[in-house]
Structure formats: structure tokens, C-alpha cells
C-alpha positions, 0 to 999 in steps of 0.5 A: 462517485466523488467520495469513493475516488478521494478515499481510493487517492488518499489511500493510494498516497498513504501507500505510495509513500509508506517506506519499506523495502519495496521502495528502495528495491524497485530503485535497486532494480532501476538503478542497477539492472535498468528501468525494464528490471524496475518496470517489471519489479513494479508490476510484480508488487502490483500483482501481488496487492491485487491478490492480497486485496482479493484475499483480504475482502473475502476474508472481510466479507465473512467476518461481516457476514458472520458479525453482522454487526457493522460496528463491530467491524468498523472498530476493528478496522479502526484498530488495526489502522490505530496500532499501525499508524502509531508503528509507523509515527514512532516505532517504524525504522527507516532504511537508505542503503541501495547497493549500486551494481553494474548495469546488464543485460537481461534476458526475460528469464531475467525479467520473469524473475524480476516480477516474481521477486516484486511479488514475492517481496511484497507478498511475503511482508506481514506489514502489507497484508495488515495493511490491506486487511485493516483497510479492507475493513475500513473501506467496507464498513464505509461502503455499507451505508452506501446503495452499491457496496461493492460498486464502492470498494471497487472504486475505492481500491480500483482508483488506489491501485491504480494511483500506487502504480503509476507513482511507482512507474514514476520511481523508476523513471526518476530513480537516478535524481530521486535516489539522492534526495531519500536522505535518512532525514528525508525519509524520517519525515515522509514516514511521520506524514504516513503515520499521522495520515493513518491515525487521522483516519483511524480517528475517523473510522472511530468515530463513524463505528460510534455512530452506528 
């Protein structure tokens, strides 16, 4: 039980702190419309990682169910997370522009809206549904070893969901102090730290095909 719940907050960090454009625009919404705008963007984001997660591990489990051949899928899992850790160490730009409007009062058409810009945004990125895809692989190569699989990946990307949102709740809350600190330097660094997790796990993941 320990396993699966490290696995899900090391994947959830990785998430947490991946720069993209759904960082800077869930402090956009908070420093511009208010932290309903932002809580309501965040849940919009989450909403949609759920339905990509959904979508990837039904795609995953047909590819394993087609293979059969776990190897196979833990090198391609390995692979993907490969190339996107290496775009992420040194070839991923950084961005810390945010446009800083004057607060109003919204309506909840206003709020509506607001999700489903969150859920569009994050839906409509290429980058985060490889990132579900290569980690659903991964996680699913894992949970093949184990007595309850799905139990597993449940627990895994239940704990890492669940991490990711309660840190980008805590964006908004902070918005007004964290927004002065995401310098371009600042920003260069933490998106190194994401790509070296990735790698590292991509190594891992590696490692664990050439066993079978």
C-alpha cells in the first residue's frame, strides 16, 4: 500500500511543478478575476486530467491486451517519459508573462466559463496527454506484478490527482506572494528538477522492461 501512494506523490510533484500554460493561467484567473475564478479554473484542469487518465488507461489497456507482452509495454512507456524528460531538461521554453487586469465581479456564467476554459486548456495540450499516456503505461507495466492491478493504478493515480489539486489550490491562495518569485531563472531551474525526475524514472522504468 505504501508503494503505490509514493509512486502517485512523486508523480503528482512531477505535475505539480511542470511549467506550462496552465501555471501561469490559474494565477491569471487569481490575480485577475479573484480566487473563485482561480478555484474554479483549477477544478476545470482537474476535471479534465481525470478524462484524459480515463481515456489513456483504456487506450493502455488494449495495447496490453493486444501485446501481451508486458516488456514491450514497459519499454514504450520507458520511451516516451525518455523523450519527454529530455524536452522538458533541454529543449522546453519557459514563460513568466501574466497579464495583470482589474479585478470584477463575476457571474457563474462567468465561473462556468472559467472551468471550462481550465478544461479546454488542459485538454486541448498535446504535451499532457503524453504525459498521461506514457505515465499510464508506465504505472501499468508496474501494477502487472502486483495482486490487485487495478486496485494499484488506482491508488497511484488517485494519490496523484489528488496531490496535483490541493497544490494548485494552494497556487491560488498564494498567487499575490508566489507570482513575484516565478523569476525566468527561478522557472529555468524548477523545469531542470522536473526533466531529471522524469529521466530518472524513465531509467527505472527501463530497467524493470529488461527484467521481464
Amino acid at each position: 500500500m505504501i508503494a503505490p501512494i509514493i509512486k502517485g506523490l512523486l508523480l503528482g510533484l512531477i505535475l505539480s511543478i511542470s511549467i506550462g500554460p496552465v501555471i501561469f493561467a490559474i494565477l491569471k484567473q487569481s490575480l485577475t478575476n479573484g480566487k473563485n475564478a482561480g478555484y474554479a479554473f483549477v477544478v476545470g484542469v482537474s476535471a479534465s486530467d481525470i478524462t484524459l487518465l480515463i481515456i489513456c488507461n483504456v487506450f493502455t489497456a488494449i495495447f496490453t491486451l493486444v501485446l501481451a507482452h508486458k516488456a514491450i509495454v514497459a519499454l514504450v512507456g520507458a520511451g516516451f517519459l525518455l523523450l519527454m524528460g529530455l524536452y522538458t531538461l533541454l529543449f522546453k521554453k519557459v514563460q513568466t508573462e501574466i497579464i495583470d487586469d482589474h479585478l470584477k465581479e463575476l457571474r457563474k456564467r462567468d465561473v462556468l466559463g472559467i472551468f471550462f476554459s481550465g478544461y479546454l486548456m488542459n485538454t486541448l495540450n498535446p504535451s499532457v496527454f503524453l504525459f498521461w499516456f506514457a505515465w499510464t503505461a508506465a504505472i501499468g507495466a508496474d501494477a502487472i506484478e502486483t495482486e490487485n492491478p487495478t486496485f494499484y493504478k488506482i491508488v497511484v493515480f488517485g494519490t496523484c490527482l489528488l496531490f496535483v489539486l490541493i497544490s494548485d489550490l494552494f497556487k491560488v491562495l498564494l498567487a499575490g506572494s508566489l507570482r513575484p518569485k516565478l523569476t525566468e531563472k527561478t522557472m529555468i531551474w524548477i523545469n531542470r528538477l522536473s526533466g531529471i525526475i522524469i529521466l530518472i524514472f524513465s531509467a527505472a522504468l527501463f530497467y524493470t522492461a529488461l527484467k521481464y
